[in-house]
C-alpha positions in Angstrom: 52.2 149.9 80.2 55.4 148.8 82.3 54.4 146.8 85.6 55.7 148.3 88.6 54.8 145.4 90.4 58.7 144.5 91.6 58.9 148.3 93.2 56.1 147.3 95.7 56.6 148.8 99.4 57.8 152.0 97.9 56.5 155.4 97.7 56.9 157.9 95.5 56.2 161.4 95.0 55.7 162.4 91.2 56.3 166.2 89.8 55.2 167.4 86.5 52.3 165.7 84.9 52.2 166.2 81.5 53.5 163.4 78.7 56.0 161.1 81.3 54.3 162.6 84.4 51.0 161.0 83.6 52.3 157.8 82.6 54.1 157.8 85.7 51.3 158.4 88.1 49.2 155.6 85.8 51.9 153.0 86.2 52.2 153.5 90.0 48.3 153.6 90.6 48.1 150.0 88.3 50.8 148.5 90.6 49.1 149.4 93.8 51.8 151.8 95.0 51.8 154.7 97.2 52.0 158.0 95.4 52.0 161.6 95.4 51.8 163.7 92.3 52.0 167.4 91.7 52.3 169.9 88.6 52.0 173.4 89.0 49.3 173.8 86.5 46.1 173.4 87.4 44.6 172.0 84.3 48.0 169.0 84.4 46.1 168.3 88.3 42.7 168.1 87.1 43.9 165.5 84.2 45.8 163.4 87.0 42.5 163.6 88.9 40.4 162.5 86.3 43.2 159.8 85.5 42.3 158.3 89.1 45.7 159.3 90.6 46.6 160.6 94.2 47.1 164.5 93.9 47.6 166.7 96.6 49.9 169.7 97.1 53.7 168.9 98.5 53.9 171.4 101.2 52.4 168.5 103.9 55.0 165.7 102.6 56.5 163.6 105.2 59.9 163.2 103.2 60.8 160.3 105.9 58.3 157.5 104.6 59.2 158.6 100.5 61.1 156.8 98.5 62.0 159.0 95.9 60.9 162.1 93.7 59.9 161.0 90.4 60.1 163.7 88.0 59.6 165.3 85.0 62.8 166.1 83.3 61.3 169.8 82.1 61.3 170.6 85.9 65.0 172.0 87.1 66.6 170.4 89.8 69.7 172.3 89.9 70.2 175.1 87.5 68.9 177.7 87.2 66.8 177.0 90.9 66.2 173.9 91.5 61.9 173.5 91.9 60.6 174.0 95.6 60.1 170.1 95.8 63.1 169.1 94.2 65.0 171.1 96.8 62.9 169.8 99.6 63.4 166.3 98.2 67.4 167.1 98.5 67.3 168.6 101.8 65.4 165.3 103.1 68.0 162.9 101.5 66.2 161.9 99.1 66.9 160.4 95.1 65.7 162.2 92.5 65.3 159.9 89.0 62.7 160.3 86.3 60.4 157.4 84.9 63.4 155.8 82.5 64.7 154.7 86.2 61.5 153.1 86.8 61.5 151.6 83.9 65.0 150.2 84.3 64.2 148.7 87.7 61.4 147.0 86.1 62.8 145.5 83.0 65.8 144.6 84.0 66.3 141.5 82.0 65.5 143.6 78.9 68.5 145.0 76.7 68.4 148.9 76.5 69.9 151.0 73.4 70.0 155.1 74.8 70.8 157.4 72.1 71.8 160.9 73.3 73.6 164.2 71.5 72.9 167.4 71.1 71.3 167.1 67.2 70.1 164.1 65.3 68.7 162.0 68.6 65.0 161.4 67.3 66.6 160.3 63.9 68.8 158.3 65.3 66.3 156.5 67.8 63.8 156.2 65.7 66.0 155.1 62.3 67.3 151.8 64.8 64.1 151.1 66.3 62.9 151.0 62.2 66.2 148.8 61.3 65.4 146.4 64.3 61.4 146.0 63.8 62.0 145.6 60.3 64.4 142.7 60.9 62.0 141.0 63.2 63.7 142.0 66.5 61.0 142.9 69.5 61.8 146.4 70.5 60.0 149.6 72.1 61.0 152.8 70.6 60.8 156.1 73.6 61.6 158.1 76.1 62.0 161.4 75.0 60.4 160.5 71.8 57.2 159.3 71.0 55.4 157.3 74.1 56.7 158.1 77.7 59.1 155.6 79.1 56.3 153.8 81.1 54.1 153.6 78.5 55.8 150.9 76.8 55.2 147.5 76.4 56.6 145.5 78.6 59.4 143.0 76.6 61.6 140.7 78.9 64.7 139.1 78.6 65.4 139.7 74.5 63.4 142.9 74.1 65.1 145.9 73.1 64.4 149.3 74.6 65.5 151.8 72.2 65.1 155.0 73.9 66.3 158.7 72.8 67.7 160.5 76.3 68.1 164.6 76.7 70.3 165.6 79.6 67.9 166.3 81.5 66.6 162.9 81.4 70.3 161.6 81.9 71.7 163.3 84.8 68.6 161.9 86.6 69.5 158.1 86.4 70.9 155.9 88.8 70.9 152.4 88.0 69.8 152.6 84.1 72.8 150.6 82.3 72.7 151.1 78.4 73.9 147.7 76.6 74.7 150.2 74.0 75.3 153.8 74.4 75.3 155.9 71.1 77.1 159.6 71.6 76.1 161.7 68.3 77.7 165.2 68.9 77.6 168.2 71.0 77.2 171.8 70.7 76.5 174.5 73.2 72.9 173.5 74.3 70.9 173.9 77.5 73.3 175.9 79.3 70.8 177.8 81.4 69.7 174.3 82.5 73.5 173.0 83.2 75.6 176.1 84.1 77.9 176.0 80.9 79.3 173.9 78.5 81.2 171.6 80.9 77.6 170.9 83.0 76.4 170.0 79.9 78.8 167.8 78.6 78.9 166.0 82.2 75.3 165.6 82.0 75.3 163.5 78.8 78.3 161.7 79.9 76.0 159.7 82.2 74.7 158.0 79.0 77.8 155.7 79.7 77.7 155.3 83.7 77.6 152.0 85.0 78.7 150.4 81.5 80.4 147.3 81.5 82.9 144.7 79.8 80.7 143.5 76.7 79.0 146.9 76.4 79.4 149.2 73.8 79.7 153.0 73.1 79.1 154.9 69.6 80.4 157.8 69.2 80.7 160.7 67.3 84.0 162.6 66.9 83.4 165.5 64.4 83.8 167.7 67.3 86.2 168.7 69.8 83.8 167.8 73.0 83.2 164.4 71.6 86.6 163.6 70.8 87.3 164.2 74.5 84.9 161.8 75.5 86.1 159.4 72.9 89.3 159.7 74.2 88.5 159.2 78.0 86.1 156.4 77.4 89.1 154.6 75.4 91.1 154.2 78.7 87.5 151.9 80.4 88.0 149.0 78.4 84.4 149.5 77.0 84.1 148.7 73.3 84.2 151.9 71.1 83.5 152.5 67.8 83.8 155.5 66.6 81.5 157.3 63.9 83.5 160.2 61.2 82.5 161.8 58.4 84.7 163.0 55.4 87.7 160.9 56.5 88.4 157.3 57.7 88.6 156.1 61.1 90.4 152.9 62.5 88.1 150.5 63.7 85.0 152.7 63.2 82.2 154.0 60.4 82.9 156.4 58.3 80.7 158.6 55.5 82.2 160.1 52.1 80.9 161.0 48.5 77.9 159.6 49.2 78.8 155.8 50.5 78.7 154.8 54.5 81.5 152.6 54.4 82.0 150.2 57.1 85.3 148.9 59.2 86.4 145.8 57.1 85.4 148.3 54.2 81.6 147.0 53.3 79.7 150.0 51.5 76.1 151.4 51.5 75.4 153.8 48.8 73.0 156.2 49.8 71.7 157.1 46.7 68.8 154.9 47.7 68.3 156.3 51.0 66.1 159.5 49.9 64.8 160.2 53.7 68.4 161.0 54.8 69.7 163.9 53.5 72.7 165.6 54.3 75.4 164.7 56.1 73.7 165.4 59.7 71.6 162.3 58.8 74.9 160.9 57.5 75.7 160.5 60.6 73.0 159.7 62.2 72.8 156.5 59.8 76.2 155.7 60.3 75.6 155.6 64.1 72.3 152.9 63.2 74.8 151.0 61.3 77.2 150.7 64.2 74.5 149.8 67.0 72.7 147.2 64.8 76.1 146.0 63.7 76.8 145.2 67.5 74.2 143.5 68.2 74.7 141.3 65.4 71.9 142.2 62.5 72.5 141.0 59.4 74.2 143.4 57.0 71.5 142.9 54.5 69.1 143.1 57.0 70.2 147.1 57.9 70.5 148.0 54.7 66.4 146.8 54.3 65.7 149.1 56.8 68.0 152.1 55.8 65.9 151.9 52.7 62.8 151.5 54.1 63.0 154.6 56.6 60.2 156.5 56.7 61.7 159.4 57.8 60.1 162.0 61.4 57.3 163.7 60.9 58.4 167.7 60.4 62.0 166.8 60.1 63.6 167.4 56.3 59.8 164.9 55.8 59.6 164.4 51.8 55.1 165.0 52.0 54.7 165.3 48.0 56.6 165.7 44.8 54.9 167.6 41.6 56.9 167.0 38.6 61.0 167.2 39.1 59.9 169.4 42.3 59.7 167.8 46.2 57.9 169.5 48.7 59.4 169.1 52.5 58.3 169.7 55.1 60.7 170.8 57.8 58.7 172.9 60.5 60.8 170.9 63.1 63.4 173.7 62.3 62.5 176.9 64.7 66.3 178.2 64.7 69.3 178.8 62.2 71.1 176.2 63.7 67.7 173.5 62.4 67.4 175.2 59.1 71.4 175.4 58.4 71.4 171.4 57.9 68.2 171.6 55.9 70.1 174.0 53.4 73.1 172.3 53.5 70.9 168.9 52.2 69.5 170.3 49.1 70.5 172.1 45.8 68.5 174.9 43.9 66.0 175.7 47.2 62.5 177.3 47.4 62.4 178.5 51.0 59.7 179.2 53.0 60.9 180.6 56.2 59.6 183.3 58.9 57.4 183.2 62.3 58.9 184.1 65.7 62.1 184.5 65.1 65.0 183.8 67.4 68.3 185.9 68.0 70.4 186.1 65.4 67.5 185.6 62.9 69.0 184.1 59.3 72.3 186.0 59.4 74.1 182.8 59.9 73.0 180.5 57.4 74.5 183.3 54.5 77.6 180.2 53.5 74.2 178.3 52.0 72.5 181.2 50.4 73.7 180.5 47.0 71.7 177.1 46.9 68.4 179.2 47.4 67.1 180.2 44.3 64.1 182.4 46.0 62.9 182.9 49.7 59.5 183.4 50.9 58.8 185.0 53.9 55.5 184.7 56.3 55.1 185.8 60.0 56.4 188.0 62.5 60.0 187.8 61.0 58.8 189.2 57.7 60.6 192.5 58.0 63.7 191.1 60.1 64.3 188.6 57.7 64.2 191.3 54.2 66.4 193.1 55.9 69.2 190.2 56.4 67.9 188.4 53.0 68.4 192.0 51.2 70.7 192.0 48.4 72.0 188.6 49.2 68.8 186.2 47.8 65.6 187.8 45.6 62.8 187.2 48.3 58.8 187.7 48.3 56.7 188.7 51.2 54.2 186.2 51.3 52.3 186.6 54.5 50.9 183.2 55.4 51.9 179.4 54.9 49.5 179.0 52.0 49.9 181.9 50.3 54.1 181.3 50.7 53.7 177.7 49.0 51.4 179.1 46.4 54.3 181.6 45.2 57.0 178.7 45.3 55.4 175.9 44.1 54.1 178.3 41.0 58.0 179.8 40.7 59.2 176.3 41.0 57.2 174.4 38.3 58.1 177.1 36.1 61.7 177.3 37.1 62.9 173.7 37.5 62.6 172.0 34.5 65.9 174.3 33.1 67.6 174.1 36.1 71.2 172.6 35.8 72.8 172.4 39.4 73.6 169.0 39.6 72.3 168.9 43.0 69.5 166.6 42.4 65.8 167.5 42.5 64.6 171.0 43.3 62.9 171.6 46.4 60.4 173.4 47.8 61.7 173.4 51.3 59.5 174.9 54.4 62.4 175.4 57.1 61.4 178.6 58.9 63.9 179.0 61.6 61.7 180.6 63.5 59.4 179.4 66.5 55.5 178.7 65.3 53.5 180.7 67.6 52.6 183.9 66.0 50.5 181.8 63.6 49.7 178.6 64.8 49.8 176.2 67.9 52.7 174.4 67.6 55.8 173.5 64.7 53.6 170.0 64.4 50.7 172.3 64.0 52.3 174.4 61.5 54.2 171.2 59.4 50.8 169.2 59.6 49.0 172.0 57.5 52.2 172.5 55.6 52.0 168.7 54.3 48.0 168.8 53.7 48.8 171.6 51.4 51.4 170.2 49.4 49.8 167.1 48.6 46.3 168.6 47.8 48.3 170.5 44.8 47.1 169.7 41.4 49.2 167.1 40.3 51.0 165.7 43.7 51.9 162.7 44.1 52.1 161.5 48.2 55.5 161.3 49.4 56.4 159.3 53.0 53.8 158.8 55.7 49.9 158.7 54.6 49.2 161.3 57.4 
């Protein structure tokens, strides 16, 4: 846990008290600082309650004696309506931040890494915080992955805070500087939360606020929005170093046939690098390269980790392999857009796919139909999905997850041995693009069993992660 201690004499009023929330509360409470919370749930207030924190309803606030309203960045504070507190917290004068603030303020001898972008951010923050723990380096590894900003360790001058950052979480800073700021891409995203594309944008554009001479920014420019900000952030006098794939770039990373290749023109093949596939992770890994570059990690000493990835839980996850055939697990993927850089990774495809679907269903993921060789549908998409597969790939309806990787993995073992794409090992690939909840709890919910499956098939040998 971070020690508020230094923010002593302050007081605080906390919304939202789930994940960051709590940890919030917890870390003020331990410091001995006036606080507030709230969440609109009742079962979120009884947790705080039984977490020993101050809860009481917002309505009675005396704005004049608070310091600021710490909150969760779920809650709008703007678009579409801003939350009845967050307005009353505006209309009193007051900053609004979130816990990464907090924990700026108290660690601020520490070096911090924030990773933002519209795709590939979990990757990404959790590939460097891999490469640097691997190579010794003390780091932390959060913020809208993993543990809650505040529940870190604590790490001092020569700790490094690696820390994924959504817009929301961005646009709610006011003091966090990132040491190194890594910009992956953007595509229209969150809009009901940031008015349109240009909200949006502006909102992850605070990723490099308050950056400085001997700072650095990596960034992405495979799209128009991000060459923009490459391009603006050029005229700061902040180092850049720009990330491309397909083509080289002056002074930046670049990714082709295969091989990350470096400024001075140092290559990685990533042949060895099973637990990135695609070029979405390309670049991702290409991004890693550039940050732990900057801060001065041995070549050898990324590549160690690049090999070593484990790979995210329920993200392109390789959870078992029987015979020439790997089983991954990819429940992560609730829309097209997810499953598109799935398909896109992997030749001569057994895909499990269906559940809630979202607009659009599969429709758009038709340029990567000819690398399935059969689709198996389960869920509430069943019927949408035969209509838009129809004609196009030869399809089962399957029902339910087990029953779905019962057919494939039976078609596959029979299929694969005489397959001849060239494309590397077939797959039996669980990328649903739909949303979980007509079945189970939650996409970890629905990946978890997905994996437990997999590897209790006769024959399977464990893949990745042990759980």
């Amino acid at each position: 846990m971070i020690d508020l201690g230094i923010l002593k004499g302050s007081s605080f009023v906390v919304l939202g008290l789930a994940r960051s929330g709590l940890a919030t509360g917890r870390a003020l409470k331990a410091a001995g600082i006036d606080h507030t919370c709230w969440d609109d749930n009742a079962a979120s207030r009884d947790a705080a309650v039984a977490a020993g924190l101050n809860v009481a309803d917002t309505a009675g606030i005396d704005w004049s004696r608070i310091t600021a309203l710490v909150m969760s960045p779920g809650i709008p504070s703007t678009f579409p309506k801003p939350h009845p507190v967050a307005a009353a917290a505006r209309a009193a004068g007051k900053k609004i931040i979130c816990d990464v603030e907090l924990l700026a303020r108290a660690q601020d001898k520490a070096t911090f890494i924030a990773i933002t972008g519209t795709n590939g951010k979990s990757t990404t923050t959790a590939l460097i915080g891999h490469i640097l723990g691997e190579a010794g380096v003390r780091c932390e590894v959060g913020g809208n992955i993993g543990r809650g900003a505040l529940d870190l360790a604590p790490l001092g001058e020569g700790g490094i805070y690696v820390l994924e950052l959504s817009s929301y979480q961005l646009e709610l800073l006011e003091t966090f500087h990132a040491h190194v700021a890594v910009w992956l891409n953007i595509t229209p995203d969150h809009i009901d939360r940031h008015g349109d594309l240009a909200g949006y944008v502006a909102a992850k554009e605070n990723i490099f606020a308050r950056q400085q001479v001997g700072d650095c920014a990596v960034i992405g420019v495979d799209d128009e929005p991000s060459r923009a900000v490459y391009a603006k952030l050029a005229t700061r006098g902040i180092a850049t170093v720009p990330v491309k794939l397909e083509t080289p770039i002056a002074g930046g990373i670049s990714y082709r046939a295969g091989m990350l290749i470096d400024a001075d023109g140092y290559t990685v093949d990533f042949a060895d690098v099973p637990t990135l596939p695609g070029d979405h992770n390309a670049q991702n890994a290409a991004c890693a390269w550039a940050t732990c570059r900057w801060l001065n990690l041995p070549r050898e000493r990324i590549v160690g980790g690049l090999k070593t990835y484990p790979g995210l839980p329920h993200r392109q996850e390789r959870v078992a392999s029987v015979g020439s055939v790997v089983y991954v697990n990819d429940s992560k993927a609730t829309n097209a857009d997810a499953t598109a850089r799935a398909l896109s990774s992997y030749h001569d495809i057994y895909w499990i796919l269906g559940g809630q679907a979202k607009e659009g269903g599969v429709a758009p993921l038709a340029p990567w139909f000819d690398r399935v060789r059969h689709a198996f549908l389960i869920g509430e998409a069943t019927d949408l999905f035969a209509g838009q597969l129809e004609g196009k790939i030869a399809y089962s309806r399957c029902g339910d997850l087990k029953s779905a990787l019962d057919a494939a993995h039976e078609r596959a073992q029979r299929e694969a041995p005489r397959l001849s794409s060239g494309g590397g090992a077939a797959v039996v690939l669980l990328s649903p693009a739909c949303a979980s909840w007509d079945q189970w709890k939650s996409y970890e919910h629905r990946g978890d069993a997905f994996r437990a499956m997999a590897r209790a098939l006769p024959g399977a040998q464990v893949l990745g992660r042990a759980a």
